[in-house]
C-alpha positions as CSV (number, residue, x, y, z in Angstrom):
1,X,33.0,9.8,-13.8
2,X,30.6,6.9,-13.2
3,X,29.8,6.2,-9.7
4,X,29.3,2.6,-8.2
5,X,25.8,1.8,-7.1
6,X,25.7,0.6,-3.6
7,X,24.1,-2.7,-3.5
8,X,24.2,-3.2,0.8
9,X,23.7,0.9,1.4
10,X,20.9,0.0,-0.7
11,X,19.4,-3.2,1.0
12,X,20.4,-0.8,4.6
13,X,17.7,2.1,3.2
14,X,14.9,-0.4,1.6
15,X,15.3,-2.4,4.8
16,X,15.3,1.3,7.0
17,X,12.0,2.3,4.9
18,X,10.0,-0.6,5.5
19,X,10.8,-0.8,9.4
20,X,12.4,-3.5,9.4
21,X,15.3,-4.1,12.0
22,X,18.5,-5.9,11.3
23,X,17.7,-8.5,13.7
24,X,14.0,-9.6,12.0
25,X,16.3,-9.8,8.3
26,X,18.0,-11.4,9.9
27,X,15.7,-13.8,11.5
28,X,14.1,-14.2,8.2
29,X,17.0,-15.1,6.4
30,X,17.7,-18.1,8.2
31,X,19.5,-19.9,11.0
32,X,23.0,-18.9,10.0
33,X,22.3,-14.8,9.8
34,X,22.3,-12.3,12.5
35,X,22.5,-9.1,13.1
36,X,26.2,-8.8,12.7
37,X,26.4,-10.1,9.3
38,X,23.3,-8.3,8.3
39,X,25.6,-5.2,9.3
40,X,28.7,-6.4,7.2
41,X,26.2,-7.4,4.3
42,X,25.0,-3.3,4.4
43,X,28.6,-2.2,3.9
44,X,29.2,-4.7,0.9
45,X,29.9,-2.8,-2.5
46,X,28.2,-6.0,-4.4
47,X,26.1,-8.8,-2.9
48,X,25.7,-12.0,-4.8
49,X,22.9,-12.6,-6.7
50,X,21.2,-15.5,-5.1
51,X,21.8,-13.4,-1.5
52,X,20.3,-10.7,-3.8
53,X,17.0,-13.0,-4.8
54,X,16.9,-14.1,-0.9
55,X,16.6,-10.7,0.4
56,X,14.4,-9.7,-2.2
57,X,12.1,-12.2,-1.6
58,X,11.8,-11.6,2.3
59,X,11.6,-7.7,2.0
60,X,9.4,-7.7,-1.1
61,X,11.1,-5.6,-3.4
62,X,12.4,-6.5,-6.8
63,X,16.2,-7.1,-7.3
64,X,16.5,-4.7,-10.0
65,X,16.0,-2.1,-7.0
66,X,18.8,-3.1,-5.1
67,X,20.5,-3.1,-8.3
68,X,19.9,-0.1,-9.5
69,X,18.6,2.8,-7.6
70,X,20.9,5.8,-6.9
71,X,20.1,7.9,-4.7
72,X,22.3,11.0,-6.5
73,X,20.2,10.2,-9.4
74,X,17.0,10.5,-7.4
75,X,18.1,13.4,-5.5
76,X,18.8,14.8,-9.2
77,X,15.8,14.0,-10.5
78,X,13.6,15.6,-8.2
79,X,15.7,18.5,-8.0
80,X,14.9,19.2,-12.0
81,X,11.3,17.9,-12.2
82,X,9.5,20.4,-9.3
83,X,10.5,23.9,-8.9
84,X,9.5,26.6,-6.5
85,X,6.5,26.8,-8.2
86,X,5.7,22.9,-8.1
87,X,2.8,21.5,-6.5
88,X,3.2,17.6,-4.8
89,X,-0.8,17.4,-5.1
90,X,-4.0,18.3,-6.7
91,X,-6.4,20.3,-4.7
92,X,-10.3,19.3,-5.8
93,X,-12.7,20.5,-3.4
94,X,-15.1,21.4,-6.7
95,X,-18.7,18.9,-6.0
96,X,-18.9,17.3,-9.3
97,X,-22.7,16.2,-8.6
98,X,-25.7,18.3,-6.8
99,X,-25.8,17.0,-3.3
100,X,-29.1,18.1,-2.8
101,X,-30.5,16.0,-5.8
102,X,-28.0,13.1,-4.1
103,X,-30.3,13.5,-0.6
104,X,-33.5,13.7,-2.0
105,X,-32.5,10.5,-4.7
106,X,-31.3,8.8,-1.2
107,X,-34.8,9.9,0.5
108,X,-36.3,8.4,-2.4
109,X,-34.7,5.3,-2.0
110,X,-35.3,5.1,1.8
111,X,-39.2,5.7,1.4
112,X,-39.1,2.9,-1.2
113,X,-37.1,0.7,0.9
114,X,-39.9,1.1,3.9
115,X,-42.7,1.0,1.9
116,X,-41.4,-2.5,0.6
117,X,-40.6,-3.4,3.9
118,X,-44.5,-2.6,5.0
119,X,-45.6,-4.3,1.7
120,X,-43.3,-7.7,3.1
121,X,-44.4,-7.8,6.8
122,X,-48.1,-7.5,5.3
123,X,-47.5,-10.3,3.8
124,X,-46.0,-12.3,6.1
125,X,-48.7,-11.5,8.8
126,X,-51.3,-12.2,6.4
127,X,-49.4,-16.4,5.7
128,X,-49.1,-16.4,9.5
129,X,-53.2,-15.3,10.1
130,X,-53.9,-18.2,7.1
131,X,-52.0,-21.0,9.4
132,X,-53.3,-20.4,12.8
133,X,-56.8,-20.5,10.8
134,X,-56.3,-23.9,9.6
């Protein structure tokens, strides 16, 4: 038994992820919408492709997703890939460099960074002592 994707329950939870109130799709859409025929789009089995392509372009998601997501299939999916034992993320709290050698190298560079600084206003004093001795 193959079960019907759900093109407007589709556009309804893309629209519901994103925040995105029936009223500002509608408002996006055009003059003619609202949010009464954004409601009777949602319940639509099929919506036309060139609605499709509009909608797609104002919520910024490909076509193909209204097309063809399932959310069974997700469910399904999930449901086999991670177990009990599954973990959603990677825990790395190993330091993959010495942080002391990073603070002294960043010492280093501050010390250089002054001393260069010193080395500039020297300079500069020393062009500013030459022209009030003309």
């Amino acid at each position: 038994m193959e079960q019907k994707i759900h093109q407007g329950r589709n556009v309804k939870r893309f629209r519901e992820m994103l925040g995105i109130k029936q009223e500002a799709l509608a408002f996006d859409l055009g003059n003619e919408w609202n949010q009464k025929k954004i409601s009777m789009l949602e319940q639509k089995d099929i919506i036309e492709d060139n609605l499709l392509k509009q909608i797609s372009n104002v919520l910024r998601i490909p076509v193909e997703a209204f097309q063809n997501f399932d959310e069974e299939q997700a469910v399904n999916f999930i449901s086999n890939k991670f177990d009990n034992g599954a973990v959603g993320y990677q825990k790395n709290d190993n330091c993959t460099f010495n942080a002391i050698d990073k603070i002294i190298q960043l010492y280093d560079e501050k010390i250089a960074l002054y001393e260069r600084m010193l080395k500039e206003k020297d300079e500069m004093m020393e062009r500013l002592e030459k022209l009030i001795n003309k």
